[in-house]
C-alpha positions in Angstrom: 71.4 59.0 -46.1 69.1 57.1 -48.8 65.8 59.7 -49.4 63.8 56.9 -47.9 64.8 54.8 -44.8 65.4 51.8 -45.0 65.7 48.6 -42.7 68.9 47.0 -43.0 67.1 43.3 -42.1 65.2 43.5 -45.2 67.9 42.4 -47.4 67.9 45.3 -49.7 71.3 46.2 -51.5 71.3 48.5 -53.9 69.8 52.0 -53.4 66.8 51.9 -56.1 66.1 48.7 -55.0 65.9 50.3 -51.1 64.0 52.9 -52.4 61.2 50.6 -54.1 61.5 48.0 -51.3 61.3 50.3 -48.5 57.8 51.7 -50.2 56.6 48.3 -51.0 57.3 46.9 -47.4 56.0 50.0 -45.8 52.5 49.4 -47.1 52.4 46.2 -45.7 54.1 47.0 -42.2 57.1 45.4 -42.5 60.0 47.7 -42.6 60.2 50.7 -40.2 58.3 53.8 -41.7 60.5 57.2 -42.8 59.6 60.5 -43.9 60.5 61.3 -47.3 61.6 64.8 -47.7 64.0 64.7 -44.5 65.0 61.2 -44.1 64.1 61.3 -40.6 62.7 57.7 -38.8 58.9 57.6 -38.3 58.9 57.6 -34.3 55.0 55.8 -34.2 52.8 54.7 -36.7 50.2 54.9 -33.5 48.5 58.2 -33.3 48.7 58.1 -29.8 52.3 57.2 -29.3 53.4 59.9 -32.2 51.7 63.0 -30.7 52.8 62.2 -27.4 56.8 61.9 -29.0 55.9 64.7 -31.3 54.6 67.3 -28.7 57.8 67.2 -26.6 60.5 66.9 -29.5 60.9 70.1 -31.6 63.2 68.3 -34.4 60.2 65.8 -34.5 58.1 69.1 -35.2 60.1 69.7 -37.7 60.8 66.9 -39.3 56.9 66.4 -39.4 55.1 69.7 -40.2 53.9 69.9 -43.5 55.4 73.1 -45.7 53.9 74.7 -46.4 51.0 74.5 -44.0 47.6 75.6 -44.0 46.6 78.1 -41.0 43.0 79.0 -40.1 41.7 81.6 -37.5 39.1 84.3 -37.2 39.0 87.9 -37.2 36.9 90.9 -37.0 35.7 92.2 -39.9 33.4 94.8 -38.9 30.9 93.4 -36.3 31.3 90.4 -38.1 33.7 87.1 -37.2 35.3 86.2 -40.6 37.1 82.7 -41.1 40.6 82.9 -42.6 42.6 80.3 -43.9 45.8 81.1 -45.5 48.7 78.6 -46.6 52.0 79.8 -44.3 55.7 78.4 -45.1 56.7 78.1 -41.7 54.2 78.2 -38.2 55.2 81.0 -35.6 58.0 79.9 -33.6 56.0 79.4 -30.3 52.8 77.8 -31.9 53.5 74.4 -31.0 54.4 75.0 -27.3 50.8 74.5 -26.2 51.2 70.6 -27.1 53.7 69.8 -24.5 51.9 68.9 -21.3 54.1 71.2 -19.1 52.9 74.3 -20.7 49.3 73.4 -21.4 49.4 72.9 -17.6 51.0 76.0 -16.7 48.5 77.8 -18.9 45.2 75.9 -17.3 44.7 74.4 -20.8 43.8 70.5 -21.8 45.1 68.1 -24.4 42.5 66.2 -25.7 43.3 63.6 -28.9 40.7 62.9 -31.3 40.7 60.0 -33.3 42.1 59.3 -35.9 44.0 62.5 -36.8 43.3 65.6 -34.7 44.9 67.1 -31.1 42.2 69.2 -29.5 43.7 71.9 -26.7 41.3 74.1 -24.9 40.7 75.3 -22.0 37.0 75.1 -19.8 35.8 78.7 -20.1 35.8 78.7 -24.1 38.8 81.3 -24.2 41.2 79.0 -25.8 40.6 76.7 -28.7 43.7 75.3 -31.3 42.8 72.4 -33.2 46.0 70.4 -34.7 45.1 67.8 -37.5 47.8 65.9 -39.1 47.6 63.0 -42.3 49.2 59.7 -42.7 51.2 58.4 -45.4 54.2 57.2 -45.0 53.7 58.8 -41.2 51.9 61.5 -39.7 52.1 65.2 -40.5 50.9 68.1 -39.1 49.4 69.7 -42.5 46.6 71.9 -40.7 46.5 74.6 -37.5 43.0 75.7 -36.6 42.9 79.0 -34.1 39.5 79.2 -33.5 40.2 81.4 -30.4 38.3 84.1 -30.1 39.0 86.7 -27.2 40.6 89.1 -29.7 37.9 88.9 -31.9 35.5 89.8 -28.8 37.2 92.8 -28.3 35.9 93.8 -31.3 32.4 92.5 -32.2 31.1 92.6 -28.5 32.3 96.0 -27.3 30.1 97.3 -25.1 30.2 100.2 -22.7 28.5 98.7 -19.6 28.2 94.8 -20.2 26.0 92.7 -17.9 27.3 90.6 -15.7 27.9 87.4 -18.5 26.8 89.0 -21.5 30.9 88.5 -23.0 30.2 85.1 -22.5 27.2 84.4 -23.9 27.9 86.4 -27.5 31.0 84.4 -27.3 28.9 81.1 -27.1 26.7 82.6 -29.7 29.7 83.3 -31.8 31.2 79.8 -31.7 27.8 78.2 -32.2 27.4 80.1 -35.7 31.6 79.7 -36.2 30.3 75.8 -36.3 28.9 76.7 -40.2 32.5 77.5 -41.5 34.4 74.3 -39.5 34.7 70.8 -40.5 32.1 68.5 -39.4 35.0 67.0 -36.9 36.4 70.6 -35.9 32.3 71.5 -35.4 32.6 69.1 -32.0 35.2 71.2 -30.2 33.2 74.6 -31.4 29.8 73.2 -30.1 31.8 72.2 -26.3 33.4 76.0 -26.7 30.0 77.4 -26.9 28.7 75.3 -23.7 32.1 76.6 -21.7 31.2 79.5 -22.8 27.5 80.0 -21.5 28.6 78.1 -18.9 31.0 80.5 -18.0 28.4 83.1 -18.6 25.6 81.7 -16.8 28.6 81.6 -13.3 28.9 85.2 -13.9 25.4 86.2 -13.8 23.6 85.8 -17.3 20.2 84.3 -16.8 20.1 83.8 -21.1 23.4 82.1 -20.8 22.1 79.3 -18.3 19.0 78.8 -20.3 21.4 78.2 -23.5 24.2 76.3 -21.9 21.4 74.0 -20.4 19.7 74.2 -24.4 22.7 73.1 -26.2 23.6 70.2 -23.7 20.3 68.6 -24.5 20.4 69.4 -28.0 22.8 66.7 -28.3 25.3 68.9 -29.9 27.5 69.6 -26.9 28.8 67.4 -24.6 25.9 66.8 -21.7 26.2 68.1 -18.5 25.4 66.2 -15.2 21.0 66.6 -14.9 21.9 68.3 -11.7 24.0 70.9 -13.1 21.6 71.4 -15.9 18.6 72.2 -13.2 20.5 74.5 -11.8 21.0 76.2 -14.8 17.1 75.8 -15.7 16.2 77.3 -11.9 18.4 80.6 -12.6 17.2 81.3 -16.2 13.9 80.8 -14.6 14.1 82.9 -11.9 14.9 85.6 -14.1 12.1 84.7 -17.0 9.3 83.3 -16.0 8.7 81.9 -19.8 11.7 79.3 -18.7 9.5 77.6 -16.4 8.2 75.8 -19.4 11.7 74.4 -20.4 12.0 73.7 -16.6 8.8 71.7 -16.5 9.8 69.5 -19.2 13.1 68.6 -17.6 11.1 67.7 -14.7 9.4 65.0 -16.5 11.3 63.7 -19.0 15.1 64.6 -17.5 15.7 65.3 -21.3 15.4 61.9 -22.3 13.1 62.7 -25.9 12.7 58.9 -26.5 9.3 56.7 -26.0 6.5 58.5 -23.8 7.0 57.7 -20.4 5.0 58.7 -17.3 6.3 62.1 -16.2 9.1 61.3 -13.3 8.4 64.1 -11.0 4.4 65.4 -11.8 4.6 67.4 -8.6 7.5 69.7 -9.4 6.5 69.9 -12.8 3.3 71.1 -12.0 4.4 73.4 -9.2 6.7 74.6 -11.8 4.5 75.6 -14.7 2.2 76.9 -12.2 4.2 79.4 -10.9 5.3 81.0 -14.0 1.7 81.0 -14.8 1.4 83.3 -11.8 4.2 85.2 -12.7 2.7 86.3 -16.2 4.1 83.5 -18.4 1.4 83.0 -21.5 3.6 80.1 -22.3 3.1 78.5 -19.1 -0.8 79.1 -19.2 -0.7 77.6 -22.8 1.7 74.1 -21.4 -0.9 73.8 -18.3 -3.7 73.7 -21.1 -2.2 71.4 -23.1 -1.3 69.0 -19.8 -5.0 69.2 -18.8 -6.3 68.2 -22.1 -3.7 65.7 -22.9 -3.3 64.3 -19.4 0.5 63.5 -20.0 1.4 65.2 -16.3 -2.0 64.9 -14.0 -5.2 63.5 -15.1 -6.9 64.8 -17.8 -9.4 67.9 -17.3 -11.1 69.4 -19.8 -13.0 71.8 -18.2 -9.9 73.3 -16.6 -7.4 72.7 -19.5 -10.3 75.4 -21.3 -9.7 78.0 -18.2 -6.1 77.9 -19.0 -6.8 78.2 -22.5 -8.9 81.5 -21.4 -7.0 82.9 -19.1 -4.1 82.6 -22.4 -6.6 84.5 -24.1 -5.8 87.5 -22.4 -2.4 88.3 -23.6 -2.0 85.7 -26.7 -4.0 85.8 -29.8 -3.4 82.6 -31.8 -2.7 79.8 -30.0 -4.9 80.3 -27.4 -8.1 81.0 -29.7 -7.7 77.9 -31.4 -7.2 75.9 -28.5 -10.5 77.3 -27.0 -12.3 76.6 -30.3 -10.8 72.6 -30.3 -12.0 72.3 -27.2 -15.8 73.7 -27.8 -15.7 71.5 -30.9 -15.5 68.4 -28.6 -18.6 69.9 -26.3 -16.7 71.8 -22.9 -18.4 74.2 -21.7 -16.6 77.3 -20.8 -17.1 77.7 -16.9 -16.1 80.9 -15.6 -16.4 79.2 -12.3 -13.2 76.8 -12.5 -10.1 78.4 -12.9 -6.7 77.0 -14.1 -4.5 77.6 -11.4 -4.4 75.8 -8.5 -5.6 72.4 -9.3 -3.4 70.8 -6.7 -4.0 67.3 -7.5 -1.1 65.2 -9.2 -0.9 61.7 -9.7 
């Protein structure tokens, strides 16, 4: 067989003139494409079409992975995740069986392509992540297998003799959202939506700091975003736990997490109601946002003389921003009145 394939309707008849034909023609789609060290036929110039052909075909896998190839996972050095990226002659006999539908099924995991040149397969808890990228020349290759699983890893960084209830989750999340430093900028989106699994995941088992940062990298834009509902609930369970999360809570109740032009709050009530009771449960933080919403009058109408009792009552526990706040506002002539207080202004609008 020629070293390059070659359509016998293009009229080529001897075998250097095949050779520079079939390249020529190639590069302008009109002969069928080949792959050069094996001879074997091209089965899809689409992306699409190839993976699907080259998940399920091992000779296709061979004939189209890259050798040698490079290889990248993450170990424990220490306490410490460490990327490692070596270049392997062959891949381990039963690395590509997670491509073929049947046994990413049987193993609760999803095959996800993304454009132009990477298979994503994962699984919705943030325990499973292999990134496959392949390169096109004369047709795709698989020339790269990322591992950036990490439960092995975990076992070694996050040992701990009586974990709470989500706290493997959350370093986990932690870990893939710093693992995001060493990754491509494309292999960076499937670390950011392992990191939300994982919270997630965390937050289902228990971990109040796991909701709040499930719910803070949604909105961040770096993760995929959840369904508003799901992140509220999230929001409510960090909150009940920390009362300081009432503030993050509040916000979401006016803005839904939509950071754009400033628009009257959506729900001023529950807002309110929100900041207010974290207030009452010792959150500085809350006093301070209550302050701010009285002076400003973004939430309820503005009310200087109680934005300054909230500023006050901050005093008590916080020594900076509270201070100035207080000094801004006796700049602009309010009085401090020991009379009005800064909870329980019940009025919304």
């Amino acid at each position: 067989m020629n070293r390059f394939f070659a359509v016998p309707s293009c009229g080529m008849t001897t075998h250097r003139l095949n050779q520079w034909l079939s390249i020529a023609l190639l590069g302008i789609g009109l002969c069928t494409s080949a792959f050069a060290s094996t001879g074997q036929q091209c089965p899809a110039n689409n992306f699409a079409d190839f993976v699907k052909i080259f998940s399920s075909d091992s000779a296709v896998q061979k004939a189209f992975t890259e050798s040698p190839i490079k290889a990248t996972h993450v170990v424990a050095e220490g306490n410490i995740p460490k990327v490692v990226v070596r270049s392997v002659k062959h891949l381990p006999a039963d690395e590509l069986s997670v491509l073929s539908a049947e046994s990413a099924a049987a193993s609760n995991l999803a095959i996800g392509i993304t454009f132009p040149n990477r298979v994503v397969v994962r699984d919705q808890q943030g325990a499973f992540l292999k990134i496959f990228v392949f390169k096109h020349s004369d047709c795709w290759v698989l020339n790269s297998v990322e591992d950036w699983t990490l439960e092995a890893v975990m076992d070694d960084v996050a040992r701990t003799d009586r974990p709470s209830p989500g706290e493997r989750e959350l370093k986990k999340g932690v870990m893939f959202d710093r693992l995001v430093n060493k990754a491509s900028g494309e292999s960076g989106v499937s670390l950011y939506a392992a990191a939300l699994d994982s919270y997630v995941d965390g937050a289902r088992k228990g971990s109040a700091q796991a909701a709040v940062a499930a719910a803070g990298i949604s909105l961040s834009g770096q993760a995929p975003r959840l369904p508003n509902e799901q992140i509220l609930e999230l929001m409510n369970q960090a909150f009940q736990s920390n009362p300081d999360d009432g503030v993050f809570l509040s916000l979401f109740y006016c803005d839904e997490g939509e950071y754009g032009d400033h628009k009257a709050c959506i729900d001023p009530q529950k807002s309110m109601a929100t900041l207010e009771n974290a207030a009452q449960r010792g959150s500085t933080h809350a006093l301070l946002r209550l302050g701010d919403v009285y002076e400003t009058g973004t939430v309820v109408a503005a009310d200087l003389p109680r934005a300054m009792a909230c500023y006050r009552e901050a005093n008590k526990t916080e020594n900076k921003s509270g201070p100035a706040a207080v000094e801004r506002l006796l700049a602009r002539g309010v009085i401090a009145d020991s009379s009005i207080v800064c909870i329980g202004a019940g009025h919304t609008q």
